[in-house]
N, C-alpha and C positions, 0 to 999 in steps of 0.2 A: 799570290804572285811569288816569282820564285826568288827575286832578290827579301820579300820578308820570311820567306821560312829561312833563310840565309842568318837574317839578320837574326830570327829568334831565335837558330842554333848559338850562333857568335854570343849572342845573349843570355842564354843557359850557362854555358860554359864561362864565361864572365862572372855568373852568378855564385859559381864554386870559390871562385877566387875571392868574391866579396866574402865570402863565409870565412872562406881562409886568414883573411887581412880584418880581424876584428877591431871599427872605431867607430866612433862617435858618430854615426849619421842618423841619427832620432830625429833628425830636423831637415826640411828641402834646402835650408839654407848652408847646413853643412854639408847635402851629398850635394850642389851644385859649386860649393867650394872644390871639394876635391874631385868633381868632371874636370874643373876647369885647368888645375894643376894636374892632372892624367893624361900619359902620353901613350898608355897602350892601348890597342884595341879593343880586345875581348873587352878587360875591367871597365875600358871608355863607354862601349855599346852597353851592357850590365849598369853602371851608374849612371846614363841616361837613362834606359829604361826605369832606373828606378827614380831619375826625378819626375818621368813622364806620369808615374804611378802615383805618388808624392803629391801631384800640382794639381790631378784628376780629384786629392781627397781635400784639399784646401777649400776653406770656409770663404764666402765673400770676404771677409774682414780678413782674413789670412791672407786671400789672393793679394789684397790692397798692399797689405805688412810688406811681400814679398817682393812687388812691384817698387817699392819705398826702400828697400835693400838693396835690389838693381841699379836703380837710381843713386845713391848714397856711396856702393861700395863696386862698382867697375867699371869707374869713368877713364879717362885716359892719363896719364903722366902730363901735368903741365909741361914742370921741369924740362923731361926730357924730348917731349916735344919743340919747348923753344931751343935747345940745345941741337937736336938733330936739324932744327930750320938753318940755325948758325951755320951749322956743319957744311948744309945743300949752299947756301948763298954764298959759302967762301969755296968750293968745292966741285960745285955742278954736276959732281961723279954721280954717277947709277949707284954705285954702296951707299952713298948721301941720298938718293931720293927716293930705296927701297927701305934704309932706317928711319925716313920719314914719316912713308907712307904706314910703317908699321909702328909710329909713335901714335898717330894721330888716330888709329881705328880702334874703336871700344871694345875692351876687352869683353863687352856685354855681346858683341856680334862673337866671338871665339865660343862663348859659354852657349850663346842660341843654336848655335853649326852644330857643337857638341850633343849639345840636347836632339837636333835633328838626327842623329845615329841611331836613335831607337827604333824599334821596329813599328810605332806609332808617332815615331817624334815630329814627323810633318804636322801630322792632327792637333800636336801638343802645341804648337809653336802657333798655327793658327788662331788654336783655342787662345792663347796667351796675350796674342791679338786683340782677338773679340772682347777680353775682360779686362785689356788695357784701355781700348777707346768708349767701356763705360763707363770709367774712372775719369778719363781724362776732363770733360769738361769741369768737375768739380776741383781739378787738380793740375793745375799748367807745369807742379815739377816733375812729371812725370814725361815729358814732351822726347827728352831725348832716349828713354827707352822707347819712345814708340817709331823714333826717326831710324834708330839701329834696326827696329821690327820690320818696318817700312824697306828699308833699303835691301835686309836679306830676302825677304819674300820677293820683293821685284824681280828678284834677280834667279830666285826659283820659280820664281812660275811665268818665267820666260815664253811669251806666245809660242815658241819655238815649239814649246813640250807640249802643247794643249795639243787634243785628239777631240776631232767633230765625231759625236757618234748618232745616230737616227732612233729615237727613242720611240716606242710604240707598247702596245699592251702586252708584249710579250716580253718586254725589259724586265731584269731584277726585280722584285716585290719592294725590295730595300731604296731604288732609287728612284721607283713610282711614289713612294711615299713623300721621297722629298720633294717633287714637282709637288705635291700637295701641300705641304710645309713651309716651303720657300714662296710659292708665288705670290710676289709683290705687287704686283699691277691689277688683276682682274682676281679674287680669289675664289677657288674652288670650291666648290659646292659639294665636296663629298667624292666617293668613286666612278658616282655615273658619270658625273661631269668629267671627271678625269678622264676616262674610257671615251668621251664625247669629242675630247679635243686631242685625244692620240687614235683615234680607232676609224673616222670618219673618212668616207674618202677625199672629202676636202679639207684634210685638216694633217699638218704635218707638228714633231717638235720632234728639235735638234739638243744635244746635250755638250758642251764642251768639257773633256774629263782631263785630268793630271796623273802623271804614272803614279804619281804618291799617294793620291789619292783614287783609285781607279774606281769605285764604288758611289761617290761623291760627284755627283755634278758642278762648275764650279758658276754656269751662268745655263741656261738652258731658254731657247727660242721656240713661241709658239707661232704658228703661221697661219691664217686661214687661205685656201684657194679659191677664189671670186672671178667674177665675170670681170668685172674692172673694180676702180678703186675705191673704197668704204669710208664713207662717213660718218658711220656710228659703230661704236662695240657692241652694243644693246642688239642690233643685227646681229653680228659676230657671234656673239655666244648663245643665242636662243637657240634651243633645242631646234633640229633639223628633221624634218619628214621627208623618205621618199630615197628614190634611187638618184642620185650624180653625175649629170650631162655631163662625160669630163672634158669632152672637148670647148666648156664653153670657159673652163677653166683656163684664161689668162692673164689672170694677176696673183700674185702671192702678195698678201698684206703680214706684215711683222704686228702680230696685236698685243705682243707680251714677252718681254726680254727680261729676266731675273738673274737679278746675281744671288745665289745660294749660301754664299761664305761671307758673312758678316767679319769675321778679320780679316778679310782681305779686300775691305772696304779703303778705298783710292790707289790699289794696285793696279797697273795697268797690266791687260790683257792683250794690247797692241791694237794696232790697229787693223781693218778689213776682218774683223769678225765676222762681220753681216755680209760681206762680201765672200766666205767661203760658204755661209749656207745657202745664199742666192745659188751659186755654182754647183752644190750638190741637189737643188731642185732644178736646175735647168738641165742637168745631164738625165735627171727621171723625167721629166716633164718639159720636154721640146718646148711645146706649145708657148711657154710661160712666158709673154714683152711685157710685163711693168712687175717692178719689184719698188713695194713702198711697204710703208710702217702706217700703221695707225696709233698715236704717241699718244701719253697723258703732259701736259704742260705743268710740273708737280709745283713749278714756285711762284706761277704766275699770280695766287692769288696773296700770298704772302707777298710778293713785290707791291700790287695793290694797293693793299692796307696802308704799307708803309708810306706810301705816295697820299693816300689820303690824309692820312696821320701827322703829314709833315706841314705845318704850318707856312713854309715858304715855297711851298711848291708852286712851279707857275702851268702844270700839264694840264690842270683841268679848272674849268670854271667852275661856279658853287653853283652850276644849276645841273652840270654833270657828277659834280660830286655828290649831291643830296641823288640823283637818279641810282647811285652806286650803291648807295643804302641800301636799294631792295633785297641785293644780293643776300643780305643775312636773315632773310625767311627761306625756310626751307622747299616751300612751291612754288617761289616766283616763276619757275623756267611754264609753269603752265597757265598766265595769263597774256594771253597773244597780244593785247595794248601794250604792255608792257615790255614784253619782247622785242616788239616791232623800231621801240624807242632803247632799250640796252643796245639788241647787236650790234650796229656799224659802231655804236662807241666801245663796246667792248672788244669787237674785233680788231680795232684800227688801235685801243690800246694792247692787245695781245700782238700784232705783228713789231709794234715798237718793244714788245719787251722781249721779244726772240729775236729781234733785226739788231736793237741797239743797244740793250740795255748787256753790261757786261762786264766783269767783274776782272781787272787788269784788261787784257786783249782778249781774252774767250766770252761767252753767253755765260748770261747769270744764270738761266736754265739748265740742271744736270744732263740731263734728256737730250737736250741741243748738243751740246759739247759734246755726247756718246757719238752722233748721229754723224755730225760735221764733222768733228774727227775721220768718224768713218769714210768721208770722202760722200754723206747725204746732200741732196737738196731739200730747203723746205718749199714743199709743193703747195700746201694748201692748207686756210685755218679753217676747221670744223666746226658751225654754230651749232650747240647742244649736242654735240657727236659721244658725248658719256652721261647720262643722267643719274648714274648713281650719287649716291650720298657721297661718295670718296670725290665721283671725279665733281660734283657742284662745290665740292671743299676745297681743292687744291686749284682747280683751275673756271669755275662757274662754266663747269660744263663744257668744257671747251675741248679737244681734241687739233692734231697737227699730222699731216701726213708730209713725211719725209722720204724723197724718193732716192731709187737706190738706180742709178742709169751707167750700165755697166763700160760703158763707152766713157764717164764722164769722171767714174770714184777718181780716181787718182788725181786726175787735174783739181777736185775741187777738195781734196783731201791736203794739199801742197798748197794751194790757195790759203786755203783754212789755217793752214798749221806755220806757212811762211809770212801770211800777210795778214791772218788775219781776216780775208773775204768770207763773209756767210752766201753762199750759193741759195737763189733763191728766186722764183717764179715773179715775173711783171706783175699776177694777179695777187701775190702777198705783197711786193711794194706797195702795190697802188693803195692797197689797205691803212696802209702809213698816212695817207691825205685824207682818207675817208671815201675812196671810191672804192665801189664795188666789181 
């Protein structure tokens, strides 16, 4: 790109003048000291890059050290903070509540911007991310570096900037890899399978990219094209024979949505993601009237447990919860007695834990939250719709289609986000009572 050969000149020439200005920087703690007091350019873009360089050679237990100096050494001024409050509350003037606003912001967001200058510093800042939230849960002092991380990245990776691009066998070698690397939901089986699920004619995937990172997918959509709507993945990904009625193609099912960038896990992307790839396959594909997802339910069976676990619970009798047991053999799903007597209880408890179960006002379920935000309905719960070992793990098999009705995203999107309302089919309420 032509803004980084920019930046790697700016950065060369940066680099003379470090040579020129001989001191102490043997350590990332000392050239991130002096980014952060550096007001020129060149030197500024030059000693980013060279913390960018710096942070790439650090050890886990160095990264920890470093994150532990962040923390410790560029918090904000109390002092002058409650001072500049005084100032605004006797004052009310704009000079009063622009010295505020710049008491009160971490000097650790100046150093991360600075650090962003580099001709990689996007990459660095995320990476910085990714190996602060693996730290974090061993380490709750570390919380307000990761809220400073949180809050710049939001604000860079503004939906505004994201680019939908159409991904197929003919894409970069470099960002076929990472559909293979990334996929979280259904994973790949190698190059054929890759080739199977970009090359097929019923089969689409969308990439959504960042100028900063333009190589980098940051979330990428797999679609299957179907006659209508799918109940199992196990369908979905078996190998296909033969040539493609395409006219019988009218449904696009969503079987796999990844996010690729582990630091920029609870960034938001905004909302109607799925909503512009609907629109970029109905402008190819006229034909296409139902646009849904085929979901994995990832917490439902953790929600479970703990329901079993909990000695005061009043949702299940001891003759449903002894029946729950079977779950933890690995073939239950293939004794049809036994099936016959799970599903309506497992169903009717899986629509109560997408309908109600919730954590403040949203779904306790990740998945749900993506969806509804999105402006989804939940259309229908899947008995045995994933048989793998993942999906009998997380959710006993269970699958959810969530439909995408292009007439309806917005109202249930505003519902969702203003009140609260999960949109959702009479045939999953009724699941709630135990009717079918």
């Amino acid at each position: 790109m032509v803004i980084n050969r920019w930046l790697n000149s700016v950065a060369n020439a940066g680099k003379n003048l470090l040579r020129r200005s001989a001191r102490n920087r043997n350590t990332i703690t000392a050239l991130c000291r002096e980014l952060y007091s550096n007001k020129g350019e060149a030197l500024g873009i030059a000693l980013a890059d060279e913390v960018a360089v710096a942070y790439a050679r650090l050890s886990e237990v160095k990264k920890a050290d470093f994150f532990h100096r962040l923390a410790a050494n560029y918090n904000p001024d109390p002092e002058l903070i409650n001072r500049c409050a005084a100032d605004y509350r006797d004052t009310l003037s704009l000079e009063a509540y622009r010295a505020l606003a710049q008491a009160v912001e971490s000097p650790r967001q100046t150093l991360f911007r600075r650090i962003n200058m580099a001709p990689r510093g996007t990459r660095t800042v995320v990476n910085m991310r990714e190996d602060l939230l693996a730290l974090m849960p061993a380490d709750d002092s570390l919380r307000a570096v990761d809220d400073d991380l949180q809050h710049l990245l939001s604000s860079w990776f503004n939906p505004g900037f994201l680019k939908l691009r159409t991904l197929d066998w003919d894409s970069p070698a470099s960002v076929l890899e990472k559909l293979i690397e990334y996929e979280a939901v259904h994973e790949m089986q190698g190059w054929d399978d890759l080739r199977r699920r970009l090359d097929a004619q019923d089969r689409r995937c969308f990439g959504f990219f960042h100028p900063a990172l333009p190589d980098e997918p940051l979330i990428f959509v797999e679609v299957a094209l179907v006659a209508s709507v799918s109940s199992s993945v196990q369908s979905i990904l078996a190998p296909q024979d033969g040539a493609v009625d395409q006219e019988r193609l009218k449904t696009a099912i969503f079987y796999s949505i990844s996010n690729c960038q582990p630091g920029l896990r609870g960034i938001s992307f905004g909302n109607f993601l799925i909503k512009q790839v609907v629109m970029r396959l109905k402008e190819e594909l006229p034909q296409l009237d139902e646009f849904a997802t085929l979901s994995p339910i990832p917490g439902f069976r953790a929600w479970l447990n703990r329901v079993l676990a909990d000695e005061q619970q009043t949702l299940l009798g001891a003759q449903d919860a002894a029946l729950l047991g079977a779950l933890d053999s690995s073939h239950w799903y293939q004794d049809e007695g036994l099936n016959s007597r799970l599903q309506p209880l497992l169903m009717r408890l899986c629509a109560r834990y997408l309908l109600q179960e919730k954590r403040g006002s949203v779904p306790l379920d990740p998945v749900a939250r993506f969806h509804l935000g999105n402006g989804a309905s939940i259309a229908r719960i899947n008995w045995l719709g994933d048989i793998s070992s993942k999906g009998l793990q997380q959710s006993a098999g269970l699958l959810v289609n969530y439909e995408y009705d292009l007439e309806e995203v917005e109202e249930h999107h505003e519902a969702f986000l203003n009140r609260g309302e999960i949109a959702s089919t009479p045939a999953v309420r009724k699941l709630l009572i135990g009717q079918s």
